[in-house]
C-alpha positions as CSV (number, residue, x, y, z in Angstrom):
1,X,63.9,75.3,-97.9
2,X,64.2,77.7,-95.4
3,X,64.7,81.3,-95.2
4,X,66.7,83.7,-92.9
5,X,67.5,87.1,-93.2
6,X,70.7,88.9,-93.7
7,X,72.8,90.0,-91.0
8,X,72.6,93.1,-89.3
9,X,68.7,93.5,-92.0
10,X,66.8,94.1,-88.9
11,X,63.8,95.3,-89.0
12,X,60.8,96.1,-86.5
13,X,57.8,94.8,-86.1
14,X,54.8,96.1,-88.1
15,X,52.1,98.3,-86.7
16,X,49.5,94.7,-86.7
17,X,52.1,93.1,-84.6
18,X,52.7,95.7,-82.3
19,X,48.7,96.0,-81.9
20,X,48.3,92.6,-81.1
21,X,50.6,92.5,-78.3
22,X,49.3,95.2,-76.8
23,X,45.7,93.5,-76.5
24,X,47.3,90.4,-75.7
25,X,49.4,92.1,-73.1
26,X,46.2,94.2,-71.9
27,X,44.6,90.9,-71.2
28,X,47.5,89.6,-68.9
29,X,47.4,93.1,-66.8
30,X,43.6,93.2,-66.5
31,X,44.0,89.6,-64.9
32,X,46.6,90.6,-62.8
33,X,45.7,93.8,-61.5
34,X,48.6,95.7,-62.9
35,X,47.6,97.5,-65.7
36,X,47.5,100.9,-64.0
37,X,51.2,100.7,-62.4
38,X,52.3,99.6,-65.8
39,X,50.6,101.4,-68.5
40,X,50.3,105.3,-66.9
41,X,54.7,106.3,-67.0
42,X,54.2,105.4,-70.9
43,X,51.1,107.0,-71.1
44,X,52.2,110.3,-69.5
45,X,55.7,109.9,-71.2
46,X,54.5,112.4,-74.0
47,X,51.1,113.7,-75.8
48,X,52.6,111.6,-78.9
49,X,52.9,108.8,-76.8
50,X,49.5,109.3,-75.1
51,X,48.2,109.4,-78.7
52,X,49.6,106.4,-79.8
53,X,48.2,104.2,-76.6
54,X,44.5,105.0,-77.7
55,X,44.0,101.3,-78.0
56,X,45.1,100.6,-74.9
57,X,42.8,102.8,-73.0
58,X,40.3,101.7,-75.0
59,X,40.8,97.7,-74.3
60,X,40.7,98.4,-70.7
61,X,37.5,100.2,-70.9
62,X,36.0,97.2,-73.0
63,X,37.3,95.2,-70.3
64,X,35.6,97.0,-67.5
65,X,32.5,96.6,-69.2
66,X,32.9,92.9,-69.6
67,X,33.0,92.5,-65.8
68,X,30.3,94.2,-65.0
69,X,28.4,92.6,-67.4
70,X,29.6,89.4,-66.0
71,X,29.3,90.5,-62.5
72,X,25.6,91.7,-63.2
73,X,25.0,88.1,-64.6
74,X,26.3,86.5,-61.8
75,X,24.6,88.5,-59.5
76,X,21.5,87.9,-61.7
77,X,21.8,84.0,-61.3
78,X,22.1,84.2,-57.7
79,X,18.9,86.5,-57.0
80,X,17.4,84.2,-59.3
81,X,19.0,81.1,-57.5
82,X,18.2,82.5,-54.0
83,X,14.2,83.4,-55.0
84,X,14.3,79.5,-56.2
85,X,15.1,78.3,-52.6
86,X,12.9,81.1,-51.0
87,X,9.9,79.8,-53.5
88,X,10.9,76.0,-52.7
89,X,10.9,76.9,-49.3
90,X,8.2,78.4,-49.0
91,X,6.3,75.9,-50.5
92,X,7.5,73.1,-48.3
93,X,6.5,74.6,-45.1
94,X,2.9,75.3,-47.0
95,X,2.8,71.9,-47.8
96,X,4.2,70.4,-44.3
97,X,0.9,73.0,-42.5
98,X,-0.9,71.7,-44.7
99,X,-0.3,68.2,-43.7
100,X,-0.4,68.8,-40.3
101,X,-3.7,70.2,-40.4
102,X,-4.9,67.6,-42.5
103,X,-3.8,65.3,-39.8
104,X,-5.5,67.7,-36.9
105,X,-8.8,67.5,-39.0
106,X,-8.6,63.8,-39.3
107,X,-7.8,63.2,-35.3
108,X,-10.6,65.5,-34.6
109,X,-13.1,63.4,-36.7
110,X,-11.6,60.1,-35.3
111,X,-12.6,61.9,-32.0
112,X,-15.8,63.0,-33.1
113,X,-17.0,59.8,-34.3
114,X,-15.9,57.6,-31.4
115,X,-17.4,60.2,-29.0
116,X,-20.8,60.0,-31.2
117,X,-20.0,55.9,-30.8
118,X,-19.7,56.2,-27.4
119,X,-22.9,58.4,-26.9
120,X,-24.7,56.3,-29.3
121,X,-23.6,52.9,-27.0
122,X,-24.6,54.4,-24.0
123,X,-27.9,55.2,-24.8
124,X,-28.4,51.8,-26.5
125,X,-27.5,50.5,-23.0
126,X,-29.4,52.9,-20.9
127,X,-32.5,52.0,-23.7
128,X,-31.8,48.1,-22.8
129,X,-31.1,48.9,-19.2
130,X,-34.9,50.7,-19.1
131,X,-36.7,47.7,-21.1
132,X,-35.3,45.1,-18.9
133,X,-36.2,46.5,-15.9
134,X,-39.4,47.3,-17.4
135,X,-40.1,44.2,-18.1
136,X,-39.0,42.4,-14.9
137,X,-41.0,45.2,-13.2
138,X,-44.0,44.5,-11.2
139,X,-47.2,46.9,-10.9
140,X,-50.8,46.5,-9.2
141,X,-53.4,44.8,-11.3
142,X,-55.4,47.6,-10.4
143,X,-54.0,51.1,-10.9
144,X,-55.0,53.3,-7.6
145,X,-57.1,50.8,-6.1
146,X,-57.0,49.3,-2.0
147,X,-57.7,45.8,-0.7
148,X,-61.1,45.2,0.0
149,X,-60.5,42.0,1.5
150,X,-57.5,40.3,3.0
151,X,-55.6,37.1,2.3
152,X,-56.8,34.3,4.3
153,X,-60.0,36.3,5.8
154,X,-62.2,33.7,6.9
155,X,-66.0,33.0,5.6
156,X,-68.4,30.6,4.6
157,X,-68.4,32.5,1.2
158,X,-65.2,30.2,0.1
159,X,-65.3,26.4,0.1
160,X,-62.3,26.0,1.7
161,X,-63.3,28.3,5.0
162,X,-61.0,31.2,4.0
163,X,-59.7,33.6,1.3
164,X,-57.3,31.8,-1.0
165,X,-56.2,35.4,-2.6
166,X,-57.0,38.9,-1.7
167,X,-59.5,41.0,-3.8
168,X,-58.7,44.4,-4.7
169,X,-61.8,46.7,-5.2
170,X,-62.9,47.5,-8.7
171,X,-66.6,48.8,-10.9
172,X,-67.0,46.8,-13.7
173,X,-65.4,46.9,-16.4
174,X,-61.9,48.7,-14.5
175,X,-58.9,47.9,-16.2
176,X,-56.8,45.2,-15.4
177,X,-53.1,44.3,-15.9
178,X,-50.8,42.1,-15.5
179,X,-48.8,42.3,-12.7
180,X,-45.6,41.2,-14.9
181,X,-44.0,39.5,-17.5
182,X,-45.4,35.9,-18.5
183,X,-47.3,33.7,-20.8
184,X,-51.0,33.3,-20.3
185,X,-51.8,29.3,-19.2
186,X,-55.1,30.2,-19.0
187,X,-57.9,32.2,-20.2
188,X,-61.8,31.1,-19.7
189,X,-64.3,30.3,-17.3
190,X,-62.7,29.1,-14.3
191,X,-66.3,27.7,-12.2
192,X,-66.6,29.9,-9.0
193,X,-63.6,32.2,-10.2
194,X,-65.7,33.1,-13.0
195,X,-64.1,34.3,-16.2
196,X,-60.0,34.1,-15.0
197,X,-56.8,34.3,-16.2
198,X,-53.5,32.6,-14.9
199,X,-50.2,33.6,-16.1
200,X,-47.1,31.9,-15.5
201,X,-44.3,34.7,-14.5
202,X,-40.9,34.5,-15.7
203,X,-39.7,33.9,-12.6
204,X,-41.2,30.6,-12.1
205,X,-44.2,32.0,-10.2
206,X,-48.4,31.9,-11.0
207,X,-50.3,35.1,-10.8
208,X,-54.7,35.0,-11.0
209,X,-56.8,37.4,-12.3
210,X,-60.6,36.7,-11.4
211,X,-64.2,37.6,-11.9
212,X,-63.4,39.4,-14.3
213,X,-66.8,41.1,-17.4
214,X,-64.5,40.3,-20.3
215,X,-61.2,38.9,-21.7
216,X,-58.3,40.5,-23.2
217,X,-55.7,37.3,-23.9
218,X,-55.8,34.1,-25.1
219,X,-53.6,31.1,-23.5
220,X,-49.9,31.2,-24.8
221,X,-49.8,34.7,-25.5
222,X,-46.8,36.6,-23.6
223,X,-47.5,39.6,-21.6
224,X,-45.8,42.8,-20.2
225,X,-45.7,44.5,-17.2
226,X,-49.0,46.7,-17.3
227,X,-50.6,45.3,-20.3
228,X,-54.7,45.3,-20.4
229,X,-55.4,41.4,-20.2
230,X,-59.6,41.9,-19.5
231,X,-61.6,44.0,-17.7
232,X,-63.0,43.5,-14.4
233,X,-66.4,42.6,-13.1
234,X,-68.9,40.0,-11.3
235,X,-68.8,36.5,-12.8
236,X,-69.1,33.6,-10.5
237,X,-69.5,33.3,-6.8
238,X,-69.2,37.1,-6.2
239,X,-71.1,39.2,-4.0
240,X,-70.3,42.3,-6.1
241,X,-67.8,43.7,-8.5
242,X,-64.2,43.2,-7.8
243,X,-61.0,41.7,-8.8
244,X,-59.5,38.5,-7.2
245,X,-56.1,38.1,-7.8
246,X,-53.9,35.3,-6.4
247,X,-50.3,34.6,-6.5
248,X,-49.5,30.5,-6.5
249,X,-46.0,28.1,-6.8
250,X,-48.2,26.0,-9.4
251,X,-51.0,27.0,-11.9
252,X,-54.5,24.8,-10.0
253,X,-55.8,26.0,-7.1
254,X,-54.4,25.0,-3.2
255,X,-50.8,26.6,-4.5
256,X,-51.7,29.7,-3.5
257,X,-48.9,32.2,-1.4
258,X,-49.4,35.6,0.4
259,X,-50.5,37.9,-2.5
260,X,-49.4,41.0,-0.5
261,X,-46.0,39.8,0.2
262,X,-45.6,38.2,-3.5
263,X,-46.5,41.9,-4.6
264,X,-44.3,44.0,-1.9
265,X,-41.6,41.6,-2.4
266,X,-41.6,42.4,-6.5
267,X,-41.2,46.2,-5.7
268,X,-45.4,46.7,-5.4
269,X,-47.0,49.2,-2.9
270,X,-50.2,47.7,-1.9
């Protein structure tokens, strides 16, 4: 059933309606910017008027505030926002140095150690370098001594009519050493040669160490360049103390070679 009202009953609106539009009115001029054009000819209509539009003045006020609080929000969320990316930032360039001189560190230790490899290869070389040529070196069997008597002198003191070797001159009991590197094929009494030694070189060759007081090697031992093999002295058909050494293609007797040019031609200043 519906209701209507009488004609010319009229009435106007009550004091709750006529506040509500003028929030809801308040509203739609704050959004729009024209509250101020709008609202101050009614306000300055009258002091009654003026009175009667405290609510109004008041909305706008609450209005402002509202703003600024949202504006300080806002502005809050973007420092906050900002200092995020700064921090992030920040920490992404720490991290990517970081990185980078993790990598620096790591190349310099690659560098290190293959420089210590290097070094450490190079003196292992130079090390093998020196032991093979010391030990396809050459020396006198006597250290500081002369020849006393020549390769093929001639004499009636040798069977054959003349020096098979050359003797260098010695006291008992001087050291003597092998001229090089070899294996001893002999190590005894060798009849006139007295107590001897033959070695057979590496290279093939025969070197003989005679007369000599006393024995230092025994047959298939391998000697080095300036090792002690025996001691020299006056066993068999000697006139005196001394060392005969011979150099020889083949380890007997009749192989012999020049002894002087054997030794000069291994590097050997006699």
């Amino acid at each position: 059933m519906a209701f209507t009202r009488a004609t010319g009953k009229h009435r106007g609106a009550s004091r709750a309606a006529r506040t509500t539009r003028k929030i809801a009115g308040i509203a739609t001029l704050t959004a729009t910017g024209v509250v101020a054009s709008v609202a101050s000819p009614a306000l300055a209509a009258t002091d009654a008027a003026a009175t009667q539009d405290t609510g109004l003045r008041q909305a706008v006020v609450a209005g402002d505030e509202l703003a600024g609080r949202i504006a300080a929000q806002a502005d809050a969320q973007q420092a906050a926002a900002e200092a995020a990316a700064a921090k992030a930032k920040a920490e992404a360039l720490a991290a990517k140095v970081a990185k980078e001189a993790k990598q620096r560190a790591e190349e310099a230790k690659k560098k290190a150690e293959a420089k210590a490899k290097a070094e450490r290869e190079a003196k292992e070389r130079a090390a093998r370098e020196a032991e093979r040529k010391r030990l396809n070196a050459f020396v006198a069997p006597v250290e500081g001594s002369y020849v006393s008597t020549p390769y093929k002198a001639t004499s009636g003191l040798w069977s054959s009519g003349s020096h098979s070797g050359i003797d260098f001159h010695a006291a008992s009991g001087s050291s003597v050493h092998a001229v090089g590197r070899g294996t001893v094929v002999e190590a005894g009494w060798g009849g006139a040669y007295g107590n001897n030694i033959v070695i057979k070189m590496n290279d093939g060759t025969y070197t003989q160490y005679g007369h000599l007081s006393s024995l230092g090697v025994s047959v298939g031992q391998t000697v080095t360049p300036g090792q002690q093999i025996g001691l020299s002295g006056a066993t068999g058909n000697v006139t005196g103390p001394h060392l005969h050494f011979e150099a020889r293609t083949g380890p007997d007797y009749g192989s012999d070679i020049d002894p002087i040019a054997y030794l000069r031609g291994h590097g050997v200043n006699v």
